[in-house]
mmCIF file as gemmi writes it, N, C-alpha and C atoms, coordinates in Angstrom:
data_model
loop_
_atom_site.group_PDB
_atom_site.id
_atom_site.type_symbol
_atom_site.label_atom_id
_atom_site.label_alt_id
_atom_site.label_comp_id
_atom_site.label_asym_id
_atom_site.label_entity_id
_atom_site.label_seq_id
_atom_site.pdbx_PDB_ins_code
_atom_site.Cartn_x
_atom_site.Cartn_y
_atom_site.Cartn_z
_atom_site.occupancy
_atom_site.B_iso_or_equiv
_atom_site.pdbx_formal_charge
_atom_site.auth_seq_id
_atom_site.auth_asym_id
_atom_site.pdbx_PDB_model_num
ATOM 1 N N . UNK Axp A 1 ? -5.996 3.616 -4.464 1 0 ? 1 A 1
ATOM 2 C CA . UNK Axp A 1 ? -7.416 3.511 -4.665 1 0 ? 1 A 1
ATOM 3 C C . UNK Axp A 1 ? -8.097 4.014 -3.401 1 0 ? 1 A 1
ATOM 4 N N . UNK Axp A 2 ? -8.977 5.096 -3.445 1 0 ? 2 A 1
ATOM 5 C CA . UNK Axp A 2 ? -9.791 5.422 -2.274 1 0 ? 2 A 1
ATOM 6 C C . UNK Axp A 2 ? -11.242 4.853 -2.684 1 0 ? 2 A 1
ATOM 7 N N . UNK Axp A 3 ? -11.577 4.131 -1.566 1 0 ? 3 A 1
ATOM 8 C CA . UNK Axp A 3 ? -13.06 4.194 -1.51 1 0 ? 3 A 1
ATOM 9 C C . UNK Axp A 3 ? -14.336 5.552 -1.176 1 0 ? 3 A 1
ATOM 10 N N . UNK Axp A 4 ? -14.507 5.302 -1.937 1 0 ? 4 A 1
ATOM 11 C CA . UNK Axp A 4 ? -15.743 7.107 -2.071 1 0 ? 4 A 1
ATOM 12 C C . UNK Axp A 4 ? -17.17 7.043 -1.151 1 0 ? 4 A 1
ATOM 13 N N . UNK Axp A 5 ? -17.783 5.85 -2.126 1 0 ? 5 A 1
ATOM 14 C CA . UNK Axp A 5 ? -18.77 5.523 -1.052 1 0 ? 5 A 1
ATOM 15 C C . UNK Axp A 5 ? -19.094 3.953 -1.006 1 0 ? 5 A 1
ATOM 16 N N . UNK Axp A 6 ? -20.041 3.295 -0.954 1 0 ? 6 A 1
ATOM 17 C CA . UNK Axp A 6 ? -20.251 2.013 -0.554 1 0 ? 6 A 1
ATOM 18 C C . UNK Axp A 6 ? -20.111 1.344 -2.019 1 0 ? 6 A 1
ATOM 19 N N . UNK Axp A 7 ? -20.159 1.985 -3.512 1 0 ? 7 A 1
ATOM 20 C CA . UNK Axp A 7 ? -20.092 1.342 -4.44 1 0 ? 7 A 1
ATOM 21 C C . UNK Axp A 7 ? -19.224 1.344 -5.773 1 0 ? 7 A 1
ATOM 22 N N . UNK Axp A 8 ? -18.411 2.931 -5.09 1 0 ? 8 A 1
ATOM 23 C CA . UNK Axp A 8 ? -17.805 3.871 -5.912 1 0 ? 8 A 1
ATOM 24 C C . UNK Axp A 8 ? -16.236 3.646 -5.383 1 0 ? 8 A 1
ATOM 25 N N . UNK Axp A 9 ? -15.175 3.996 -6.042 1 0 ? 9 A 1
ATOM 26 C CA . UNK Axp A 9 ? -13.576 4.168 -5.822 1 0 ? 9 A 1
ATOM 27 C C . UNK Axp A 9 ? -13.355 4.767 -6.854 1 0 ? 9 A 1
ATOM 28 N N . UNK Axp A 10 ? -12.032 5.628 -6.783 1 0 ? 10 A 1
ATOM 29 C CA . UNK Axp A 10 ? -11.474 6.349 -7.698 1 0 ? 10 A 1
ATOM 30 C C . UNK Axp A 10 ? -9.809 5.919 -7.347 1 0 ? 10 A 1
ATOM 31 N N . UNK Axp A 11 ? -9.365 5.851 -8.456 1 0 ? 11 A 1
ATOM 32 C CA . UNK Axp A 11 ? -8.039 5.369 -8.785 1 0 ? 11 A 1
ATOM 33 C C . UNK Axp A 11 ? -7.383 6.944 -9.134 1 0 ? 11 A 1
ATOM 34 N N . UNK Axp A 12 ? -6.409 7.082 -7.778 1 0 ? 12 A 1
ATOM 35 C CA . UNK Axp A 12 ? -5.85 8.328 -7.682 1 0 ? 12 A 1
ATOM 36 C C . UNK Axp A 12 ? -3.714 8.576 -8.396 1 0 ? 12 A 1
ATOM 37 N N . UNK Axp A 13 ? -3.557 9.069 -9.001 1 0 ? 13 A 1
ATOM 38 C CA . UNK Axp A 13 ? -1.747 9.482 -8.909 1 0 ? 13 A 1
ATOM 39 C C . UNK Axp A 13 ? -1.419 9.883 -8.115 1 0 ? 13 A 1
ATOM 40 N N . UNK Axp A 14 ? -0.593 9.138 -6.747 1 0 ? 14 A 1
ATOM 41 C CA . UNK Axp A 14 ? -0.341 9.77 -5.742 1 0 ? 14 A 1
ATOM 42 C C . UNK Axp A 14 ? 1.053 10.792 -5.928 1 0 ? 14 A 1
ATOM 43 N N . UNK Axp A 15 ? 1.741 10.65 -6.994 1 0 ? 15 A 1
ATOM 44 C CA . UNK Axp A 15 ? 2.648 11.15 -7.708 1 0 ? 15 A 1
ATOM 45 C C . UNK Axp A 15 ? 2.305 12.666 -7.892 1 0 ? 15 A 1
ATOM 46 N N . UNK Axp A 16 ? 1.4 13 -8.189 1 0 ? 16 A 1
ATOM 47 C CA . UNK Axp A 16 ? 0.214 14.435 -8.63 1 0 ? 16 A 1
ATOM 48 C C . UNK Axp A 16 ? -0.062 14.64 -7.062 1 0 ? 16 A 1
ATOM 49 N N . UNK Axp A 17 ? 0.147 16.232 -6.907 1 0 ? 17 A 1
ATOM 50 C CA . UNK Axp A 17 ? -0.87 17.13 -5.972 1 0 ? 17 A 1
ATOM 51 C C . UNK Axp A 17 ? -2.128 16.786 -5.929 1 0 ? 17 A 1
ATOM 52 N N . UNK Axp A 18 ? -2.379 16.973 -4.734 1 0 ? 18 A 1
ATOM 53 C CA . UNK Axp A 18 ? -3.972 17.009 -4.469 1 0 ? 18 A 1
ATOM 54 C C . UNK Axp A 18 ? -5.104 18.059 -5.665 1 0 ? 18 A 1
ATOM 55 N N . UNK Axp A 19 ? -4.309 18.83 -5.628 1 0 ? 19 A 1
ATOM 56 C CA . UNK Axp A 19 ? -5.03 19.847 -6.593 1 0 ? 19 A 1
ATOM 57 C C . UNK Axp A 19 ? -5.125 19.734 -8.404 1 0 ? 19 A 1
ATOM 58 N N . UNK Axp A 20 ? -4.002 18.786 -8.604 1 0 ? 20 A 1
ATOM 59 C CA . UNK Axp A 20 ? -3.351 18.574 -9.943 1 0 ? 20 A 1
ATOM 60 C C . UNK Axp A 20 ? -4.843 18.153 -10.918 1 0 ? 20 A 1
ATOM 61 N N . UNK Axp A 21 ? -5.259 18.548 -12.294 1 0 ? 21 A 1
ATOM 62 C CA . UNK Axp A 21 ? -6.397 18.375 -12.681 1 0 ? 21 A 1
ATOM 63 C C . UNK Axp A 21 ? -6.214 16.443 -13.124 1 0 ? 21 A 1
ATOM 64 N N . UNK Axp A 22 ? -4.95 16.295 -13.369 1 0 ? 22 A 1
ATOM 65 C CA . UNK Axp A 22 ? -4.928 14.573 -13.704 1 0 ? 22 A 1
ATOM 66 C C . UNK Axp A 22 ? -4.414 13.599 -12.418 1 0 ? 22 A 1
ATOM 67 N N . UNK Axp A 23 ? -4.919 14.262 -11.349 1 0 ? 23 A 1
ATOM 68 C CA . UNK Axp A 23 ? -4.262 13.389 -10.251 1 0 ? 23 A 1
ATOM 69 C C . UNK Axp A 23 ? -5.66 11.962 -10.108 1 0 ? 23 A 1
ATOM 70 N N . UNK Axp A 24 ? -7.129 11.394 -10.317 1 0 ? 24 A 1
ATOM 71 C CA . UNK Axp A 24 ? -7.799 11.231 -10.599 1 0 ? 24 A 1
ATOM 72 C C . UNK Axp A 24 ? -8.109 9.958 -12.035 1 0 ? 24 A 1
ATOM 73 N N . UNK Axp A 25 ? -7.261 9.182 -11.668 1 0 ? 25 A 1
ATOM 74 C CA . UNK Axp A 25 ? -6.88 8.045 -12.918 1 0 ? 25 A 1
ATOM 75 C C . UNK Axp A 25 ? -8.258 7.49 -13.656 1 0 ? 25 A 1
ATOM 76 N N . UNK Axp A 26 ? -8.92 7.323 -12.405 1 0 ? 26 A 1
ATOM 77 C CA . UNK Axp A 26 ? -10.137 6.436 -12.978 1 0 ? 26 A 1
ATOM 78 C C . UNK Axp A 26 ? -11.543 6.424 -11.733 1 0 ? 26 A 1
ATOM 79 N N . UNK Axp A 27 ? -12.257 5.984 -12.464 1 0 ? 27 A 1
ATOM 80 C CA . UNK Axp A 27 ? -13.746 5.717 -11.356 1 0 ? 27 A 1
ATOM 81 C C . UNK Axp A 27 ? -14.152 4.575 -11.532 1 0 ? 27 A 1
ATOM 82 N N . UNK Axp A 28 ? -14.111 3.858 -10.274 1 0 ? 28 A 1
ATOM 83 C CA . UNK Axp A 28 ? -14.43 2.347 -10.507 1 0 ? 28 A 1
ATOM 84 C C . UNK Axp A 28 ? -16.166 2.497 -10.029 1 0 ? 28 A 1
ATOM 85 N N . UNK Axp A 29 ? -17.02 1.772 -10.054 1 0 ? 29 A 1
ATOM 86 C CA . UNK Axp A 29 ? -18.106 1.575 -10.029 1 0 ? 29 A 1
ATOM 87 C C . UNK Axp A 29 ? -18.753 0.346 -9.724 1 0 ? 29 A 1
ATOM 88 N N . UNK Axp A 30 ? -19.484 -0.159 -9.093 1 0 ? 30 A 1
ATOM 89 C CA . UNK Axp A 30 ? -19.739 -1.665 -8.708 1 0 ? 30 A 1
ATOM 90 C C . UNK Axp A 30 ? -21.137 -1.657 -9.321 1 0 ? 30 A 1
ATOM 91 N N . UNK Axp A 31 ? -21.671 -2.932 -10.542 1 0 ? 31 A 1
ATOM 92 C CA . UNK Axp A 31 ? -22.394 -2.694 -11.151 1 0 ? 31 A 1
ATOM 93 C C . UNK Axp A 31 ? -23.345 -4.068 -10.682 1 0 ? 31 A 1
ATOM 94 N N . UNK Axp A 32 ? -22.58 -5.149 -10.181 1 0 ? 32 A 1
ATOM 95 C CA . UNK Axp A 32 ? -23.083 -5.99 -9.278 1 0 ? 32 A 1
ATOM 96 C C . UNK Axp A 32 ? -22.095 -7.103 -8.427 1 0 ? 32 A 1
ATOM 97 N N . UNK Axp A 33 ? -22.78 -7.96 -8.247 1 0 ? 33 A 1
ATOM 98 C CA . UNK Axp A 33 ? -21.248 -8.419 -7.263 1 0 ? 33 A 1
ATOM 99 C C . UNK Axp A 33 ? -20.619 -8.802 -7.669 1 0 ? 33 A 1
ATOM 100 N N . UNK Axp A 34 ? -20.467 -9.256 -9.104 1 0 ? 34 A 1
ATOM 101 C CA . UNK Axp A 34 ? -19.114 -9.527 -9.826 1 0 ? 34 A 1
ATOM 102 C C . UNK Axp A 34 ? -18.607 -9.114 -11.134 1 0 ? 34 A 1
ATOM 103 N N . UNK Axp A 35 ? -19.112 -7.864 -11.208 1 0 ? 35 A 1
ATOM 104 C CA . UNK Axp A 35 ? -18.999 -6.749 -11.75 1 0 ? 35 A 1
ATOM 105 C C . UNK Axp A 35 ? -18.679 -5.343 -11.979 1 0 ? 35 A 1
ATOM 106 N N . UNK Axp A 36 ? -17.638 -4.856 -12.231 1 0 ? 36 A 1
ATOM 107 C CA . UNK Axp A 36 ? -16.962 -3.013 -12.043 1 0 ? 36 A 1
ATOM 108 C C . UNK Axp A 36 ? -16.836 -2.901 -13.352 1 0 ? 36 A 1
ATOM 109 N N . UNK Axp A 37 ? -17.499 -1.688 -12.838 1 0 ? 37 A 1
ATOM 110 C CA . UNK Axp A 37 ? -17.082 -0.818 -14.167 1 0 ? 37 A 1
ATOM 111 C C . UNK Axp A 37 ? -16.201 0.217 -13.927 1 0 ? 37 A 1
ATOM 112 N N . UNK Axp A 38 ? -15.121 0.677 -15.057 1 0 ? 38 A 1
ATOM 113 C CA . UNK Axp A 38 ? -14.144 0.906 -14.97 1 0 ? 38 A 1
ATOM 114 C C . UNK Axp A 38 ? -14.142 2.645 -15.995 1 0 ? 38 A 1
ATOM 115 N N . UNK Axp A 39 ? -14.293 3.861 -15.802 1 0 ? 39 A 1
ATOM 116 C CA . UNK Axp A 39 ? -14.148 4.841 -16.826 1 0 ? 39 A 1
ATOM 117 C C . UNK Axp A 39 ? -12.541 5.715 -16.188 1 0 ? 39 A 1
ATOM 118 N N . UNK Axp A 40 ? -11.745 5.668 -17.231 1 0 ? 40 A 1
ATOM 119 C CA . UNK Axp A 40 ? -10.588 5.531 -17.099 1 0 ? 40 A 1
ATOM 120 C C . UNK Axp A 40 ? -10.59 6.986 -18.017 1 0 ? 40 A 1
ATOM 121 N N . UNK Axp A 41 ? -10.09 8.339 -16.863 1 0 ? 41 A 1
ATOM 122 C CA . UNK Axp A 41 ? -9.548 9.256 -17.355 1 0 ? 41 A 1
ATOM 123 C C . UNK Axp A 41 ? -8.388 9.725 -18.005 1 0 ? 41 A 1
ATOM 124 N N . UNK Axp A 42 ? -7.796 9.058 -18.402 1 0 ? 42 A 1
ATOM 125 C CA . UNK Axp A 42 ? -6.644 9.212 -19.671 1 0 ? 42 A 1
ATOM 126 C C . UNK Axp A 42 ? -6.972 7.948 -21.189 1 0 ? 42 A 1
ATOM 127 N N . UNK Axp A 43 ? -6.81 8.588 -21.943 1 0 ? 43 A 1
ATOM 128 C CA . UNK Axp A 43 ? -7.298 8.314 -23.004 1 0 ? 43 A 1
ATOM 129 C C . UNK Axp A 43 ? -5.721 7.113 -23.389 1 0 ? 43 A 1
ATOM 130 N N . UNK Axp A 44 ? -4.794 7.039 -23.263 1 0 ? 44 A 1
ATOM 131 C CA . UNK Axp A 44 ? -3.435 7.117 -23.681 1 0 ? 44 A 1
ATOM 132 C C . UNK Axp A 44 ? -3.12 5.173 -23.029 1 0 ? 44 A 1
ATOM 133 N N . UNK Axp A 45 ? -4.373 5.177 -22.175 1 0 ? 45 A 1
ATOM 134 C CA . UNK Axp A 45 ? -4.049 3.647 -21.206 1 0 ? 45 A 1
ATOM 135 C C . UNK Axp A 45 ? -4.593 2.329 -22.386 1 0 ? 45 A 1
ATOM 136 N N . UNK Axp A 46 ? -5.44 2.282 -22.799 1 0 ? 46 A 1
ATOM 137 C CA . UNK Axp A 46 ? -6.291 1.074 -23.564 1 0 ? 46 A 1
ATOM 138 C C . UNK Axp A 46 ? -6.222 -0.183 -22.679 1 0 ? 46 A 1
ATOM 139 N N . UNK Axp A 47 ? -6.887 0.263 -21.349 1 0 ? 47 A 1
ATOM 140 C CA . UNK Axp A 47 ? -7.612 -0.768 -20.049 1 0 ? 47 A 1
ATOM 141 C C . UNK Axp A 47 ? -8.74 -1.201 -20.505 1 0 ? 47 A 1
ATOM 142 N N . UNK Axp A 48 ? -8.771 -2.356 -20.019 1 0 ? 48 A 1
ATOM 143 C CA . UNK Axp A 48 ? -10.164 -3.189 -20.083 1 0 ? 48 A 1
ATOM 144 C C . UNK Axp A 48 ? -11.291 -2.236 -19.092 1 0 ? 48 A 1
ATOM 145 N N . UNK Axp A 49 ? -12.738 -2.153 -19.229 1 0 ? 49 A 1
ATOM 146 C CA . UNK Axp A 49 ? -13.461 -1.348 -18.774 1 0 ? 49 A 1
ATOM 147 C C . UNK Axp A 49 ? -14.387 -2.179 -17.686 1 0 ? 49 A 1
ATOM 148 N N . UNK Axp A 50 ? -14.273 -3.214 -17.953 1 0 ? 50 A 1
ATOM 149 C CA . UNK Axp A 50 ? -14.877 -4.289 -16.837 1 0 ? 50 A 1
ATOM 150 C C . UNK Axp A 50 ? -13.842 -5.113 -16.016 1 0 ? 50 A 1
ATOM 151 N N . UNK Axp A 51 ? -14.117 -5.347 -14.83 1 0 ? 51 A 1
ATOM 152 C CA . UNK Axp A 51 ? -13.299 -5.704 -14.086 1 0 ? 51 A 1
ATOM 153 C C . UNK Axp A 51 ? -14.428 -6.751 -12.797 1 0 ? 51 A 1
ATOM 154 N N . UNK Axp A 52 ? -13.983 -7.733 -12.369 1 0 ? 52 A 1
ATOM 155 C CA . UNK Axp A 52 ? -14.518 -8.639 -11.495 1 0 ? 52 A 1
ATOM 156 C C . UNK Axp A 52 ? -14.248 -8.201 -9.986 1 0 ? 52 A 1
ATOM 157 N N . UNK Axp A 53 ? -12.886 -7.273 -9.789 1 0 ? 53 A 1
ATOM 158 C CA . UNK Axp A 53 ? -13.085 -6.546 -8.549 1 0 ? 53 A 1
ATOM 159 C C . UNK Axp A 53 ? -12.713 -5.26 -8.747 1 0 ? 53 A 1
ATOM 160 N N . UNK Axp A 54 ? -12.76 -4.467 -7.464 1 0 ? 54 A 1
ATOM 161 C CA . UNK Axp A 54 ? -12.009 -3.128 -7.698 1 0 ? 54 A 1
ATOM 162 C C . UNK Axp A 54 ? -10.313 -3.401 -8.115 1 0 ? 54 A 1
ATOM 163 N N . UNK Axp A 55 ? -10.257 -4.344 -7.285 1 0 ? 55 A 1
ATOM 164 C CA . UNK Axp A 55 ? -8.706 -4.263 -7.153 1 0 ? 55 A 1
ATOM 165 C C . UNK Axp A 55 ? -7.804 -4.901 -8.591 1 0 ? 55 A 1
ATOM 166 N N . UNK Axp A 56 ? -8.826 -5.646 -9.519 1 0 ? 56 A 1
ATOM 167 C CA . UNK Axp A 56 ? -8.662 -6.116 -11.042 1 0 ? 56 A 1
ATOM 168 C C . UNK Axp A 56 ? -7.652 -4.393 -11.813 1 0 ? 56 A 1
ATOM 169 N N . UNK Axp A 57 ? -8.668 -3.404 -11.103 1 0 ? 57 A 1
ATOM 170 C CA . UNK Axp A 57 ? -8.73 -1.814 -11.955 1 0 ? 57 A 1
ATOM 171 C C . UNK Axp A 57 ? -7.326 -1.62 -11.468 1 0 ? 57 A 1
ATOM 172 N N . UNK Axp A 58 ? -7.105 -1.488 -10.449 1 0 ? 58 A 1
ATOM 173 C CA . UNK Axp A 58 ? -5.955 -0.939 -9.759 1 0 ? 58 A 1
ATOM 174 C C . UNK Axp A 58 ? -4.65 -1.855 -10.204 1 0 ? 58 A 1
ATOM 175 N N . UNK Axp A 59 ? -4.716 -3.357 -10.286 1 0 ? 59 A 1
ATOM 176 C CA . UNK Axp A 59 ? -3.53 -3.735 -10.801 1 0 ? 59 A 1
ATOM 177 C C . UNK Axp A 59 ? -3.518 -3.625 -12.497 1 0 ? 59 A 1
ATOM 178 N N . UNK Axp A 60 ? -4.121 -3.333 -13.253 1 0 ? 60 A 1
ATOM 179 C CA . UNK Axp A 60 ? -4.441 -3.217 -14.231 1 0 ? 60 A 1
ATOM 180 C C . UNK Axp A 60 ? -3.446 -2.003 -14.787 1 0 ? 60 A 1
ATOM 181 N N . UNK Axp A 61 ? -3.935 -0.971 -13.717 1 0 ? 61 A 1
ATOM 182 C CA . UNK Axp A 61 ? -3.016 0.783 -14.397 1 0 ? 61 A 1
ATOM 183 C C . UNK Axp A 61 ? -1.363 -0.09 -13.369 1 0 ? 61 A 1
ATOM 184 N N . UNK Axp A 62 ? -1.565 -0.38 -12.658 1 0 ? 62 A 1
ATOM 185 C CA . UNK Axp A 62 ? -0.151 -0.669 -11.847 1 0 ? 62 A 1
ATOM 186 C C . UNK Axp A 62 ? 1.083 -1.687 -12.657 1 0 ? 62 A 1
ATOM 187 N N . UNK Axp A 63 ? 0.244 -2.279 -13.126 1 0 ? 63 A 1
ATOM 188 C CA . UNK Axp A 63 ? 1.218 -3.333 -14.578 1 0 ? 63 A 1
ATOM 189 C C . UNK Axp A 63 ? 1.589 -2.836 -15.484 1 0 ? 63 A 1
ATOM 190 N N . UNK Axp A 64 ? 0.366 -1.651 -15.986 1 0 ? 64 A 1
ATOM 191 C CA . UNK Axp A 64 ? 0.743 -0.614 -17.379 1 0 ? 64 A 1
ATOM 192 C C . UNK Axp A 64 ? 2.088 0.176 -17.069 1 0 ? 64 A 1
ATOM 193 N N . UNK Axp A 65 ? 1.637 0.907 -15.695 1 0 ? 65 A 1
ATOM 194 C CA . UNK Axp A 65 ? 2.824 1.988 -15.711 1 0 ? 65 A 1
ATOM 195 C C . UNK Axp A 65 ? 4.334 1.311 -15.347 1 0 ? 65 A 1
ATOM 196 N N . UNK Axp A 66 ? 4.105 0.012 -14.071 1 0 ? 66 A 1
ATOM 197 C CA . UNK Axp A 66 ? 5.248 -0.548 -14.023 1 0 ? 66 A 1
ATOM 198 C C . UNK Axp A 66 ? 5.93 -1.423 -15.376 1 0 ? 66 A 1
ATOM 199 N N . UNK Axp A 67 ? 5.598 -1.63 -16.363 1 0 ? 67 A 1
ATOM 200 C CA . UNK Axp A 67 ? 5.68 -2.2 -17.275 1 0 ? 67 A 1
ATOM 201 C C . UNK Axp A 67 ? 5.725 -1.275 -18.543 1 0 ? 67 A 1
ATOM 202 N N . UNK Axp A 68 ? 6.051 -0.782 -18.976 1 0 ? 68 A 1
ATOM 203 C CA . UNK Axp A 68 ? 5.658 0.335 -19.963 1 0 ? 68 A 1
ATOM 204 C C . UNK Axp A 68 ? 6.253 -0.427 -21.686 1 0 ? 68 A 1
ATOM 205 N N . UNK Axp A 69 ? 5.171 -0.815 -22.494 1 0 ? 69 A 1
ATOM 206 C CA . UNK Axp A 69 ? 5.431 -1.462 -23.94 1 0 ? 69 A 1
ATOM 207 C C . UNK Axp A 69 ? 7.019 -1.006 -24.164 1 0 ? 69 A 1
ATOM 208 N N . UNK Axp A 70 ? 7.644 -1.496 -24.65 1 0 ? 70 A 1
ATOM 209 C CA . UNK Axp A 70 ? 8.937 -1.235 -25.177 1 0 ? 70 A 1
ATOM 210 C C . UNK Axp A 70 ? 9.157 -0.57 -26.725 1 0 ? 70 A 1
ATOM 211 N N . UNK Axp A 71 ? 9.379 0.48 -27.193 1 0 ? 71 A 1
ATOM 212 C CA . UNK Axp A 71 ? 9.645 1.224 -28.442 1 0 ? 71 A 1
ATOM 213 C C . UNK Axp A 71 ? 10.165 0.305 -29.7 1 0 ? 71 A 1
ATOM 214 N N . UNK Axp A 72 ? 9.688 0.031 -30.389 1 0 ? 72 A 1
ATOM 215 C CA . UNK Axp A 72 ? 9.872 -0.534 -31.63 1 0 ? 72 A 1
ATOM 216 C C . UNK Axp A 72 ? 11.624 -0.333 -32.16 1 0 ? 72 A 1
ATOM 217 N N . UNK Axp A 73 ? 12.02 1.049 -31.3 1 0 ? 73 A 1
ATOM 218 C CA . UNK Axp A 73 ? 13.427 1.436 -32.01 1 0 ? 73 A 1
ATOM 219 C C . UNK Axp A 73 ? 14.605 0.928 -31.373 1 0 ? 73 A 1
ATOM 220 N N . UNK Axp A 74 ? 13.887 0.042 -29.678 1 0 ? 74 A 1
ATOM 221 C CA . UNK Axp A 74 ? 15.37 -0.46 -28.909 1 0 ? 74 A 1
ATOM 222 C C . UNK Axp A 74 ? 15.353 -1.858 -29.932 1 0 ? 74 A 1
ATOM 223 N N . UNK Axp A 75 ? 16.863 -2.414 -29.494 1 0 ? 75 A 1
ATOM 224 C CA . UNK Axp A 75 ? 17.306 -3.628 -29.59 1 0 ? 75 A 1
ATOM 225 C C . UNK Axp A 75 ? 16.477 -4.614 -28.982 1 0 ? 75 A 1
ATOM 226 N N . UNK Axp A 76 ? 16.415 -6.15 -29.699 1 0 ? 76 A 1
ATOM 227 C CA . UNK Axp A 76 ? 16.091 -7.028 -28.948 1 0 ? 76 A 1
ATOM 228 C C . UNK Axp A 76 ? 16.746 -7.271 -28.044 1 0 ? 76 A 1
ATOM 229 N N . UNK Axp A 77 ? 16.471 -8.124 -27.013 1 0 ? 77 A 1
ATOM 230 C CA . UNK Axp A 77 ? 17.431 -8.554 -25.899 1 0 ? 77 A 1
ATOM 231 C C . UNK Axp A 77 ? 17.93 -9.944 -26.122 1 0 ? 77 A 1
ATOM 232 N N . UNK Axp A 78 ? 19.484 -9.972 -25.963 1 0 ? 78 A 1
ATOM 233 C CA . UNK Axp A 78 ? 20.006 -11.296 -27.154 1 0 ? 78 A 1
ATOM 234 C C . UNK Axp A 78 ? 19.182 -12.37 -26.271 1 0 ? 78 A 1
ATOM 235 N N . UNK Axp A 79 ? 19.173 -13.682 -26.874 1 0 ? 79 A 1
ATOM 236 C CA . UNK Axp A 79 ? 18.992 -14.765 -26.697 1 0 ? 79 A 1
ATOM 237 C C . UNK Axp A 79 ? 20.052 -15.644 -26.399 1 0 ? 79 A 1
ATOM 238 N N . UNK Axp A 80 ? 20.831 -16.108 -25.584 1 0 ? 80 A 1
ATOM 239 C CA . UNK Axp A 80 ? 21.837 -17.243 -25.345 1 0 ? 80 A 1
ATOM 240 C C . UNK Axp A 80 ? 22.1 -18.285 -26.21 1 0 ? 80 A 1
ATOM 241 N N . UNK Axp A 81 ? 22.88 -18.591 -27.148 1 0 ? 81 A 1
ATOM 242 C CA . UNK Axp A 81 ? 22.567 -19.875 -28.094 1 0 ? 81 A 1
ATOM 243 C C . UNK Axp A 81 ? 23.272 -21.129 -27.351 1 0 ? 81 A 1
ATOM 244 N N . UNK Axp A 82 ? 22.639 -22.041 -27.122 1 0 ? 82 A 1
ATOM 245 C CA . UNK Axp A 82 ? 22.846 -23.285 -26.826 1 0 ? 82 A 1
ATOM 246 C C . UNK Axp A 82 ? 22.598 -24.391 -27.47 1 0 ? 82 A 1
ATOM 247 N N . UNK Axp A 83 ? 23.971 -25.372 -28.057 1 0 ? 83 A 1
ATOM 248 C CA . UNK Axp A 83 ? 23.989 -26.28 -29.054 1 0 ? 83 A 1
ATOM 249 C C . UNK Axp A 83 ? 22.962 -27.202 -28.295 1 0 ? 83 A 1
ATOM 250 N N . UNK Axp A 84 ? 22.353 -28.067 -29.573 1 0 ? 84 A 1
ATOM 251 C CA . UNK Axp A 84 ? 21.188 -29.156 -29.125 1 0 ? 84 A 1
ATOM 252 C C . UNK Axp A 84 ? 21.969 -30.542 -28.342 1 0 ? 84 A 1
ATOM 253 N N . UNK Axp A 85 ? 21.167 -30.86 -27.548 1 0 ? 85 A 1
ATOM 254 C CA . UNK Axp A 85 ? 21.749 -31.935 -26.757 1 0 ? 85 A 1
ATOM 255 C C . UNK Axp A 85 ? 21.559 -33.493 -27.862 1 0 ? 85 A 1
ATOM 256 N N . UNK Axp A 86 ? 22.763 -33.889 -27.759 1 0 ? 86 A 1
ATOM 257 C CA . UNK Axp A 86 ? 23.027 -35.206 -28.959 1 0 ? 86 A 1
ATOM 258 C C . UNK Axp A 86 ? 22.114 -36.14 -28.681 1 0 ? 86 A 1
ATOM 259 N N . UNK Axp A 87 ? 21.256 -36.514 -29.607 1 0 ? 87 A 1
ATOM 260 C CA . UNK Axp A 87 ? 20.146 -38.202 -29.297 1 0 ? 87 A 1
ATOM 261 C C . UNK Axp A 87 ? 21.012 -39.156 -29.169 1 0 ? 87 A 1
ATOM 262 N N . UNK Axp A 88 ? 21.102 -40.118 -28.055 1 0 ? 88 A 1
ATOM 263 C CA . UNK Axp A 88 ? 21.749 -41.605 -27.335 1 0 ? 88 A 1
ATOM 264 C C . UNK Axp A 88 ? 20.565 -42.619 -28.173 1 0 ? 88 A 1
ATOM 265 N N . UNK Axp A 89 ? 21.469 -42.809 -28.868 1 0 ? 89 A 1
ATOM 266 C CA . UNK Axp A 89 ? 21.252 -44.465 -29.437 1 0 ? 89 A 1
ATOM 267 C C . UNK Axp A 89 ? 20.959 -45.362 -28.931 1 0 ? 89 A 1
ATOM 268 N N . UNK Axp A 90 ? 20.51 -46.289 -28.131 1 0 ? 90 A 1
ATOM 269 C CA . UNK Axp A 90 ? 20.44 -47.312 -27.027 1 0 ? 90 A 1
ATOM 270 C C . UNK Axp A 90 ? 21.366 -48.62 -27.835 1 0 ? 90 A 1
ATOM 271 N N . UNK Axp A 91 ? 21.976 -49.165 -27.334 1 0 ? 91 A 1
ATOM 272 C CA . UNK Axp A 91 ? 23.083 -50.389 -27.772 1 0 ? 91 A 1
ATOM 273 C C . UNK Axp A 91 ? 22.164 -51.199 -27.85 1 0 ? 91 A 1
């Protein structure tokens, strides 16, 4: 995230050249003090557009990409089965 000017940041791919036309993720915007607005140049993300800080925006794409939805076509991931623990009677 670079800060631009006193109210503005842009959420950059440091992954992408300086020159690259999608290096440029997003434009954060401060709309008041507990308020950002968020216009998010890739269409492909479905981010929330309001955000309470800048830094809401930035972990926001950072969870998406580190996290990426899982394909409908992998396997579940098994579950461990563990028998139920027996109810004690009291004498």
């Amino acid at each position: 995230m670079r800060k631009v000017t006193s109210i503005k940041w842009l959420i950059e791919d440091l992954s992408l050249t300086q020159t690259h036309p999608e290096r440029v993720v997003a434009h954060v915007h401060e709309v008041d003090d507990l308020e950002y607005e968020v216009v998010w140049l890739r269409d492909d993300l479905g981010l929330a557009e309001h955000f309470m800080a800048p830094s809401g925006a930035l972990r926001a794409i950072t969870d998406k990409v580190s996290n990426p939805p899982r394909s409908a076509a992998q396997r579940p991931f098994p579950i461990p089965h563990v028998p139920p623990i027996p109810e004690r009677i009291p004498a």
